[in-house]
C-alpha positions in Angstrom: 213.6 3.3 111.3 213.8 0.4 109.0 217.3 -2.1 109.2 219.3 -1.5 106.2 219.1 -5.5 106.7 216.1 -5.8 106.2 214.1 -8.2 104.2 210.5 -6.4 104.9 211.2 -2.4 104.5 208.2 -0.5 106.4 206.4 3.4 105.9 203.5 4.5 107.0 201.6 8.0 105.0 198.4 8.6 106.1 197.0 5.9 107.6 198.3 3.1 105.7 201.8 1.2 106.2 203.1 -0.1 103.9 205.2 -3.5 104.2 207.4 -4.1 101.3 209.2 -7.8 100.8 212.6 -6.6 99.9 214.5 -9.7 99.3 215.0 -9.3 95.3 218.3 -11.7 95.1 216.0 -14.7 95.4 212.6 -13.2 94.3 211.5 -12.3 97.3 211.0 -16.3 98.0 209.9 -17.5 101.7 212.4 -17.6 103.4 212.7 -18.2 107.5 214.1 -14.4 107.9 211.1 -12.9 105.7 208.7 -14.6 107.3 210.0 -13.5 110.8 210.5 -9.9 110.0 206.9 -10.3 108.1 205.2 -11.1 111.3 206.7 -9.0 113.4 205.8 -6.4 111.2 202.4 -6.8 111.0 201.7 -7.5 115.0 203.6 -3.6 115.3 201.1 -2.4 112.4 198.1 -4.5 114.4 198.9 -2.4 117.6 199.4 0.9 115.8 195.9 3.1 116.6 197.6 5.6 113.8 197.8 2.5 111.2 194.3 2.1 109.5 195.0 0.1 106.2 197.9 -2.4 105.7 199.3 -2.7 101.9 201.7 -5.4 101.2 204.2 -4.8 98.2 207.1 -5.7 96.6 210.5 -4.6 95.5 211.9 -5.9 92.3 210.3 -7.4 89.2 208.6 -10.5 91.2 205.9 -10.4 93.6 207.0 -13.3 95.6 208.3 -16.7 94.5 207.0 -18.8 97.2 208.8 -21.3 99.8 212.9 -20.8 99.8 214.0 -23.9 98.3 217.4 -23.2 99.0 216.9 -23.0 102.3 214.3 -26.1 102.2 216.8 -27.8 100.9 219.7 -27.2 103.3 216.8 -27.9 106.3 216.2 -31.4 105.2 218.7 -33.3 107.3 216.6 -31.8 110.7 213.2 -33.2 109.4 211.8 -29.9 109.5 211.2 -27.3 106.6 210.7 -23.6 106.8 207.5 -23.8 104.9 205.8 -24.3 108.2 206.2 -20.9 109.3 203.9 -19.8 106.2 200.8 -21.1 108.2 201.3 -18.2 111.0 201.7 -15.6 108.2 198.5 -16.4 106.6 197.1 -16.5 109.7 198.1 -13.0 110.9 196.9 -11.6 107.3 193.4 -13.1 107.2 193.2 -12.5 110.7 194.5 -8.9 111.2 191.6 -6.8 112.5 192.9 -4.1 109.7 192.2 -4.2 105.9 195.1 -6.0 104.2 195.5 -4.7 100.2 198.0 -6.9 98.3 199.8 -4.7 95.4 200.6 -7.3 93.3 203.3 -5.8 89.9 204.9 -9.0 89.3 205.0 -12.7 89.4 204.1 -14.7 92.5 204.1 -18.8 92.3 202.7 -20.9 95.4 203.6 -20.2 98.5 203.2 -16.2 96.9 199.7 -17.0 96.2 198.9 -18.0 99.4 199.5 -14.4 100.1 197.4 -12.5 98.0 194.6 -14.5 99.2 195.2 -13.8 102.5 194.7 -10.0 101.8 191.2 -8.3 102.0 191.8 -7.1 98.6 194.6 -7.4 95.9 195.0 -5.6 93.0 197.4 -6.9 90.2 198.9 -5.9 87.4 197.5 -7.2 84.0 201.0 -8.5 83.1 201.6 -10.2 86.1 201.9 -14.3 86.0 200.5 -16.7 88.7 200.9 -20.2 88.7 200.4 -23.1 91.4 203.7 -24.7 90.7 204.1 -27.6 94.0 203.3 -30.9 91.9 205.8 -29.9 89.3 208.4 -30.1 92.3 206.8 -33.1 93.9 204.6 -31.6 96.6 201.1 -30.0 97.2 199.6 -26.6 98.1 198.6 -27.4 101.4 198.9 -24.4 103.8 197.9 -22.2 101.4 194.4 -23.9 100.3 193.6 -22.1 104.0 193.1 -18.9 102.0 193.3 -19.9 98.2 190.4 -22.5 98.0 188.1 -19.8 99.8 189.1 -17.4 97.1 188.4 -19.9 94.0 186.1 -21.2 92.0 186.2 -25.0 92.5 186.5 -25.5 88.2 189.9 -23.0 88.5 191.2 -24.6 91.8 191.4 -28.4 89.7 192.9 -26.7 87.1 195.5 -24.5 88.2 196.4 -26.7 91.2 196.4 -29.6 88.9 198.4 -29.0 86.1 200.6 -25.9 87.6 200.1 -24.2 84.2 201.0 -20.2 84.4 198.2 -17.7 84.5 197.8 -14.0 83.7 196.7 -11.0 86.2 193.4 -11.1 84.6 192.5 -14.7 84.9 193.4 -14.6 88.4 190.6 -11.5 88.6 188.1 -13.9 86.8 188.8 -16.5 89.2 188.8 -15.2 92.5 192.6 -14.7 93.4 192.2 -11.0 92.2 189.8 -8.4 93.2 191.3 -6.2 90.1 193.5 -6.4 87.6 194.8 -3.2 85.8 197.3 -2.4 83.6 200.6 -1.7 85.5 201.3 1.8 85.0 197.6 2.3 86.4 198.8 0.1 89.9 199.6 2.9 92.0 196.5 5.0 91.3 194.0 1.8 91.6 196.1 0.8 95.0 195.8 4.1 96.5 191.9 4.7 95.4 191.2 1.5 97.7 193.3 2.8 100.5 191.5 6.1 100.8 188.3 4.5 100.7 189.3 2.4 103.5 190.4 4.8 105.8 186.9 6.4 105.2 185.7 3.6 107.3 185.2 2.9 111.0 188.5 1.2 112.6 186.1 -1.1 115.3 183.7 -1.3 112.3 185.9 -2.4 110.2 187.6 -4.7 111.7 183.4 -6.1 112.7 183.1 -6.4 109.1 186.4 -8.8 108.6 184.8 -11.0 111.4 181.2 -10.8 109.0 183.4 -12.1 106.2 184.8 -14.9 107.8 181.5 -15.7 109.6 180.4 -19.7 109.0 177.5 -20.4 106.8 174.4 -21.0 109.3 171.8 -23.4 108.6 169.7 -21.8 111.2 167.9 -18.4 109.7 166.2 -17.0 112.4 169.0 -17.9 115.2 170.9 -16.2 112.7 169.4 -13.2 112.6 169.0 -12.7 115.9 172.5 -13.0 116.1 173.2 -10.7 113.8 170.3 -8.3 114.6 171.8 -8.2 118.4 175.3 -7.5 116.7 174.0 -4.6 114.3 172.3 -2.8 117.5 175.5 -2.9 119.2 177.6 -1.3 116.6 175.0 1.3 116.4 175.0 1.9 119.9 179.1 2.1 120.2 180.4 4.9 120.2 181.4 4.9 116.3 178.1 3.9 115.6 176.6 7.3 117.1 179.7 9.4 115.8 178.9 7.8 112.2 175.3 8.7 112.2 175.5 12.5 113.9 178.4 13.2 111.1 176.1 12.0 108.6 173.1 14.1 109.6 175.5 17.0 109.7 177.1 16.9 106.7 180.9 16.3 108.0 183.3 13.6 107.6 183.5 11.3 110.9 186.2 11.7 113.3 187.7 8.9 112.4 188.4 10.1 108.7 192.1 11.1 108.7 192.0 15.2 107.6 195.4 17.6 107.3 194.4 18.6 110.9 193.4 15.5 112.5 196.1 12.5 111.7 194.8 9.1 111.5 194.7 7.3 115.0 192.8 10.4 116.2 189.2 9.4 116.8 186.6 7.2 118.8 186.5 4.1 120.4 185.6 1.0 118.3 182.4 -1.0 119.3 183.9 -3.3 121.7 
């Protein structure tokens, strides 16, 4: 059961949990707490066999307002700042072996950003704002380039790093931020739509297909793939990989596809 304390409430329905920042009274900003309870959050989700999808969401009107300058301010006299901890959240979001979808109904400014990117896929409301605000306060957006600059297109990264101008949900679709944007009353359907696609797939295989995603650019084609020829045989010679192709010859939904009679969590072992 959730803290009545706490900063990141948790539920899980189906197959997907769903971590909400909860922190409305500063905007659900960065803060040394969040990021903690964030974390650990995630790592409990990560070892979860039942959890198949991760969404991340939001309580009140803004998504997340990035790095808690109150608290970065009260930090200063140790030579430290809590904006350092924001490098093991992204981290654990691009690197969490589970699909990460970003709901995304309200604002978010920098560190907030860094964020979405993180997530496999974000959806975001038309009306939503964005808006890369550090050189207006004096600093840069270094941690979160990790996962931003992957996401945009070089022209839109100068820009909106640049000047720190504001941004609709739309643009940040057209840019690479976004995978969709949609008007906000059409959020919840859109969000929910990815997530039962999701748990449609593979656990092992998904989490293979993260690792695709993130794989380095090879200047070698052929030792690529090989590589990647010896990889595809060994997913279709896992156990999912067998399960996945005698299901499809007969016409039935994998094991792995949560049902009313089989919960998520109940089904084969990934390729590894």
């Amino acid at each position: 059961m959730t803290s009545p304390d706490a900063l990141v409430r948790v539920a899980t329905a189906n197959g997907v949990t769903t971590l909400t920042l909860d922190s409305p009274h500063n905007r659900n900003a960065l803060s040394t707490p969040l990021m903690t309870q964030l974390l650990d959050a995630l790592a409990t989700a990560v070892a979860d066999d039942a959890v198949r999808v991760v969404v991340l969401d939001h309580t009140g009107p803004v998504f997340c307002s990035g790095a808690d300058l109150k608290e970065t301010a009260a930090a200063y006299a140790s030579g430290t700042v809590p904006a350092g901890m924001l490098a093991d959240v992204l981290a654990a979001i691009w690197e969490c072996p589970k699909p990460v979808v970003a709901r995304v109904a309200g604002p978010a400014r920098a560190g907030g950003l860094g964020l979405i990117a993180a997530a496999d896929l974000a959806i975001c409301a038309e009306e939503a704002t964005f808006a890369f605000t550090e050189v207006r306060i004096g600093v840069i957006p270094a941690v979160i380039s990790a996962t931003v600059l992957p996401r945009l297109h070089p022209r839109a990264a100068a820009e909106f790093y640049l000047t720190g101008e504001t941004f609709d949900g739309s643009q940040a679709a057209d840019i690479g931020l976004a995978t969709r944007a949609v008007p906000e009353e059409e959020l919840d359907e859109v969000v929910a739509g990815y997530c039962a696609a999701l748990v449609r797939g593979a656990p092992g295989a998904l989490a293979g297909t993260k690792e695709l995603l993130r794989r380095p650019a090879s200047t070698d084609l052929r030792a690529e793939l090989a590589d990647l020829s010896a990889i595809s045989t060994r997913y279709f010679l896992s156990e999912e990989g067998r399960e996945g192709v005698l299901a499809f010859r007969e016409k039935r939904p994998a094991r792995w596809v949560p049902t009313a009679d089989r919960p998520a969590g109940a089904g084969v072992s990934t390729a590894d």
